[in-house]
C-alpha positions as CSV (number, residue, x, y, z in Angstrom):
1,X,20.4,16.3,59.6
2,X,20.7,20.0,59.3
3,X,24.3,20.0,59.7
4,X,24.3,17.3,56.9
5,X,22.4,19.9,54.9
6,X,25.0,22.3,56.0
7,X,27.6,21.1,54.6
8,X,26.3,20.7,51.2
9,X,25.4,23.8,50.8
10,X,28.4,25.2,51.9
11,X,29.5,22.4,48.8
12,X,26.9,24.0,46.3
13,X,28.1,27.5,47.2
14,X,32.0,26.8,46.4
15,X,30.9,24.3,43.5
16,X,29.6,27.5,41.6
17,X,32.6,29.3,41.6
18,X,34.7,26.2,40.3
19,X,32.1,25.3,37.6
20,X,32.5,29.6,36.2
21,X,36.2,28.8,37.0
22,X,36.4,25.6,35.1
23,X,35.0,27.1,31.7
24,X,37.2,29.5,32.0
25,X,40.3,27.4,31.8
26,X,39.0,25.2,29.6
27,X,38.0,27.5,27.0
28,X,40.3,30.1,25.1
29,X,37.2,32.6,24.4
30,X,34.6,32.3,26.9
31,X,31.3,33.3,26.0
32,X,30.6,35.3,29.2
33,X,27.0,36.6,28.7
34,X,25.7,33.1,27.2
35,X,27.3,31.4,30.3
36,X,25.7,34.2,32.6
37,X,22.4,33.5,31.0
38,X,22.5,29.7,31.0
39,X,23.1,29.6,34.4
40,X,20.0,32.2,35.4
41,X,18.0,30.2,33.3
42,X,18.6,26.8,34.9
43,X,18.3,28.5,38.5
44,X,15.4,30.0,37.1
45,X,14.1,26.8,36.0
46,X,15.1,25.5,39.7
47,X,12.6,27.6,41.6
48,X,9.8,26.9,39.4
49,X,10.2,23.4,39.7
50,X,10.9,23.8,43.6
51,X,7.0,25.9,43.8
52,X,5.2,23.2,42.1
53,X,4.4,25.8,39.2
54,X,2.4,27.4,41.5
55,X,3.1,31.0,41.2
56,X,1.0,34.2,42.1
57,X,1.6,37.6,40.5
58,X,1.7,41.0,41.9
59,X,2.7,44.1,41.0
60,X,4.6,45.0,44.1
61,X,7.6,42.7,43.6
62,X,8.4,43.4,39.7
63,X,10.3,46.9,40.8
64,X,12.4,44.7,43.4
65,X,12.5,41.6,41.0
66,X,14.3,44.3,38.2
67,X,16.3,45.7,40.6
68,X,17.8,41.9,42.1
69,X,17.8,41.1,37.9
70,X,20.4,43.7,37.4
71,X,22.4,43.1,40.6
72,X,22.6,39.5,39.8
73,X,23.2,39.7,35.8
74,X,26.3,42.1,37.3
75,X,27.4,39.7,40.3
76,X,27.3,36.7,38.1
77,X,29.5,38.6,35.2
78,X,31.9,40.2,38.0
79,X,32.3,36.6,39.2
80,X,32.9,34.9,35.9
81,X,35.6,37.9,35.1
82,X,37.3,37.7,38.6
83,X,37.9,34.1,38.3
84,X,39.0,34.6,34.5
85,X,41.7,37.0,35.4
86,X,42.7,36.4,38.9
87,X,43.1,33.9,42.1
88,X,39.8,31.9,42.6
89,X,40.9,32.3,46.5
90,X,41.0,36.1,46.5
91,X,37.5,36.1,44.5
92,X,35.7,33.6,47.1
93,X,36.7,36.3,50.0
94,X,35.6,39.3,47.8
95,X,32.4,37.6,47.1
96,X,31.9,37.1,51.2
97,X,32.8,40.9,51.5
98,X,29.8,41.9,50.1
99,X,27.7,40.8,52.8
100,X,28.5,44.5,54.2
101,X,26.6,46.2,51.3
102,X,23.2,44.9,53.6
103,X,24.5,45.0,56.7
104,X,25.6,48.9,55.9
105,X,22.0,49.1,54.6
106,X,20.5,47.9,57.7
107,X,23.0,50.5,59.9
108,X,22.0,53.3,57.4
109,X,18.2,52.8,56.2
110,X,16.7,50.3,59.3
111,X,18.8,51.9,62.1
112,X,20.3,48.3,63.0
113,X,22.9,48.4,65.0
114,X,26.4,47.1,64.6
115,X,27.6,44.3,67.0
116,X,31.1,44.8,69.1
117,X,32.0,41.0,67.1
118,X,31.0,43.2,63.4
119,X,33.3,46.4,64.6
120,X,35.8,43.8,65.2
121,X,35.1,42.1,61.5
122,X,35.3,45.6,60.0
123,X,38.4,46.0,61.1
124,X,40.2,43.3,60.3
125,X,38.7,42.9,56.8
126,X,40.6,46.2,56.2
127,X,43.5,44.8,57.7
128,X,42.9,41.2,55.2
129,X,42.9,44.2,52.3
130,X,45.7,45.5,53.0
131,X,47.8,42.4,53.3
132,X,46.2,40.3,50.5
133,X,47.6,43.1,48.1
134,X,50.8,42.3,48.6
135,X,53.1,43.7,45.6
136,X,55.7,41.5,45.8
137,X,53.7,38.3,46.1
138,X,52.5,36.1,42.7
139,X,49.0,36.7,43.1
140,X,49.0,40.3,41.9
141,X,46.0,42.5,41.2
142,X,45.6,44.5,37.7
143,X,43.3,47.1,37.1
144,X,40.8,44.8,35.0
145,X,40.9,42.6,38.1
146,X,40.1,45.0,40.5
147,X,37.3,46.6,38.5
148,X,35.9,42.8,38.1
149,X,36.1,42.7,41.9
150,X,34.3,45.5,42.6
151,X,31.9,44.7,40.3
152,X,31.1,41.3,42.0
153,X,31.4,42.6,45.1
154,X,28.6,45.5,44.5
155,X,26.9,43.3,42.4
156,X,26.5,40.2,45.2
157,X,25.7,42.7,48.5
158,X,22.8,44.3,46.2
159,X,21.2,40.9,45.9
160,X,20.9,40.4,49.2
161,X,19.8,44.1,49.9
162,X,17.1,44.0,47.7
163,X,16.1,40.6,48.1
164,X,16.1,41.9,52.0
165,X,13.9,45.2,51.0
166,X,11.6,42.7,48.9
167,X,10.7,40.9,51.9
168,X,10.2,43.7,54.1
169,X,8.1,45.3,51.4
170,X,6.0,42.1,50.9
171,X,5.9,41.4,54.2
172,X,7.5,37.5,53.4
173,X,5.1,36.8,50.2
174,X,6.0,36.2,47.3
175,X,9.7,34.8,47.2
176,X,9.3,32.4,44.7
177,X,7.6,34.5,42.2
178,X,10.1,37.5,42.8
179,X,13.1,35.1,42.5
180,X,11.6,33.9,39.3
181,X,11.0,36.9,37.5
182,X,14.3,38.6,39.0
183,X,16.2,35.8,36.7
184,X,14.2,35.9,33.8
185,X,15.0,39.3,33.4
186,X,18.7,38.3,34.1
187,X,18.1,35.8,31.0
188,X,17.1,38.6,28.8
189,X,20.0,41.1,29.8
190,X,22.6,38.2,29.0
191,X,21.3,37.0,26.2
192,X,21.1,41.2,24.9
193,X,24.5,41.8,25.8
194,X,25.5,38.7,24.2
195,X,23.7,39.9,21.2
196,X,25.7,43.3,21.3
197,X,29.0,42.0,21.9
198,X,28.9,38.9,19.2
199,X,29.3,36.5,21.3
200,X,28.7,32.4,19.2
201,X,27.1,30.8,20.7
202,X,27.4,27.7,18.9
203,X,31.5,27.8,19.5
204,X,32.3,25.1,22.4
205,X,28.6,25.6,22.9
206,X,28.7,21.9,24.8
207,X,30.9,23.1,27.8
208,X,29.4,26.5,28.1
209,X,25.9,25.0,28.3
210,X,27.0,22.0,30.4
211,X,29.1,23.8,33.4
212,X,26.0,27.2,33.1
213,X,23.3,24.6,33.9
214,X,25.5,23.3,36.6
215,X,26.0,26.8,38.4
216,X,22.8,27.4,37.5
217,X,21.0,24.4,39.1
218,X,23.6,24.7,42.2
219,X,22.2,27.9,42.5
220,X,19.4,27.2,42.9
221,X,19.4,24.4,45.0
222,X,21.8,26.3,47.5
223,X,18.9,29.3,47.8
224,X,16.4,26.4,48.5
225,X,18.3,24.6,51.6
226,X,19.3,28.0,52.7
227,X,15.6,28.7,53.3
228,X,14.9,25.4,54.6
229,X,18.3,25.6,57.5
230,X,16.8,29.2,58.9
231,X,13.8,27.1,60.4
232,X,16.4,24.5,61.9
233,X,19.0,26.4,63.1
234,X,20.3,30.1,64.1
235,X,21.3,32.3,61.9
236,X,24.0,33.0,64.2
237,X,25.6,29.5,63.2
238,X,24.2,29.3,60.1
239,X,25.5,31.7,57.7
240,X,28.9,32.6,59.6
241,X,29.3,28.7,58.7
242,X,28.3,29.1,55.4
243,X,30.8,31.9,54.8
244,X,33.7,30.2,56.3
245,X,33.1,27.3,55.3
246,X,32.9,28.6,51.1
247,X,36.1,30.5,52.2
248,X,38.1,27.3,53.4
249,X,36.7,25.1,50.6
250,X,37.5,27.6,47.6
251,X,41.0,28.5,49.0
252,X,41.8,24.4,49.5
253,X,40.3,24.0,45.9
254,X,42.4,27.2,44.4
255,X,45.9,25.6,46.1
256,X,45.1,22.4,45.3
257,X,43.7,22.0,41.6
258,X,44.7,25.4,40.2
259,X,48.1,25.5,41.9
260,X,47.3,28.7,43.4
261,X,50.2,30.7,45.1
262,X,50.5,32.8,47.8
263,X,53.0,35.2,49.9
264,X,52.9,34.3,54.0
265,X,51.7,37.6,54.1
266,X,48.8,37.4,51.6
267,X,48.1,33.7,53.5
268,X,47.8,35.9,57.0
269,X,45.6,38.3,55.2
270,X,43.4,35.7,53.9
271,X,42.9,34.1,57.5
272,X,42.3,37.4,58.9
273,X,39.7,37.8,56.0
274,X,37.9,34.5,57.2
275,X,37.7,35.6,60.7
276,X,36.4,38.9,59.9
277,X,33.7,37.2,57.7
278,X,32.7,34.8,60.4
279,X,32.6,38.4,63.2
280,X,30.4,40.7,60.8
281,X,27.4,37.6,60.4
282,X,27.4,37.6,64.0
């Protein structure tokens, strides 16, 4: 059963980055904020529906709720702009990068320590870096690209930072309520920044709305069985499989339906990348 559930979340995972990827193909101007917001909502939506409407309020999670708002309104628009301008491949490994943003939080503020597996990782992610930006292959990286990247990448490893202080802070309470409140507030930046940069939101307002409820919902329902797998199995397993598993199924997805190209060195990087992915969640 859980390895059932497994597997479709590692499917709701890489099924986000295909629906941003899908609009953004499909549309000549894509209305990046509206989609950004649409999707928060309908996660939003997600977790209310998943508590029953049951909710509790408390001061102590709004400053942690803003803080995940702003990381997430940047991780979803980073995402949304890395797939827009670049390989869908390169920008499923960025995204698992950021899972160092916590873990350096943990070394730095909690005094974890870093496995000999994670030293490992560390090193050949910079390796993966270094051979993934290969000049002279077709998947090239522009300056817009990279700042996209980085963006995401920051963006993505802040949710999980803060969503990691919020629960050490709260001692465990309150993860519904923070989760809804953190996208609400998401919802309110988009929709501002849509306001500010003109975006119309009535031009191919059908797609836009139909693939941001998608993300959104598999957002959601990826957070949920997430939750649900760390009482049925170790997180040792779990979430180096989730990583690898999004890695292999985005990169299969990227050759295979958006004819995605790569140098044999950029292909070496990108297994190295996996395999350092899969050493720093041990």
């Amino acid at each position: 059963m859980q390895y059932a559930l497994l597997m479709l979340v590692i499917l709701l995972v890489s099924g986000q980055s295909v629906a941003s990827k899908q609009y953004n193909v499909s549309v000549e101007k894509p209305k990046a904020f509206i989609y950004a917001g649409t999707s928060a909502f309908f996660a939003m939506v997600f977790f209310a529906v998943s508590a029953g409407f049951r909710l509790e309020y408390s001061p102590d999670y709004l400053p942690y709720s803003l803080g995940f708002g702003i990381s997430y309104a940047a991780s979803t628009i980073g995402m949304f702009y890395s797939l827009r301008w670049g390989s869908m491949a390169v920008a499923g490994l960025a995204g698992s990068y950021s899972l160092l943003v916590p873990a350096f939080y943990g070394i730095f503020a909690l005094n974890e320590k870093m496995s000999v597996p994670g030293i490992f990782g560390l090193v050949l992610l910079v390796i993966s870096v270094l051979l993934i930006c290969d000049t002279k292959g077709k998947i090239k990286f522009s300056l817009k690209w990279a700042v996209a990247l980085a963006v995401m990448f920051f963006g993505n490893g802040m949710c999980s930072t803060v969503q990691k202080m919020q629960q050490l802070a709260c001692q465990g309470a309150y993860k519904n309520e923070f989760m809804i409140v953190a996208l609400a507030m998401v919802v309110v930046i988009c929709g501002i920044m849509a306001l500010v940069n003109r975006e119309n939101p009535r031009e191919r307002a059908g797609i836009c709305l139909g693939l941001g409820a998608v993300q959104g919902t598999m957002n959601g329902m990826s957070n949920l069985l997430v939750m649900m797998l760390t009482g049925m199995m170790a997180g040792t397993i779990l979430y180096p499989s989730i990583s690898a598993g999004q890695i292999v199924v985005t990169f299969v997805l990227a050759l295979a339906v958006y004819k995605e190209k790569f140098t044999p060195r950029q292909l070496i990087g990108y297994i190295f990348g996996t395999v350092s992915v899969i050493l720093l969640n041990i």
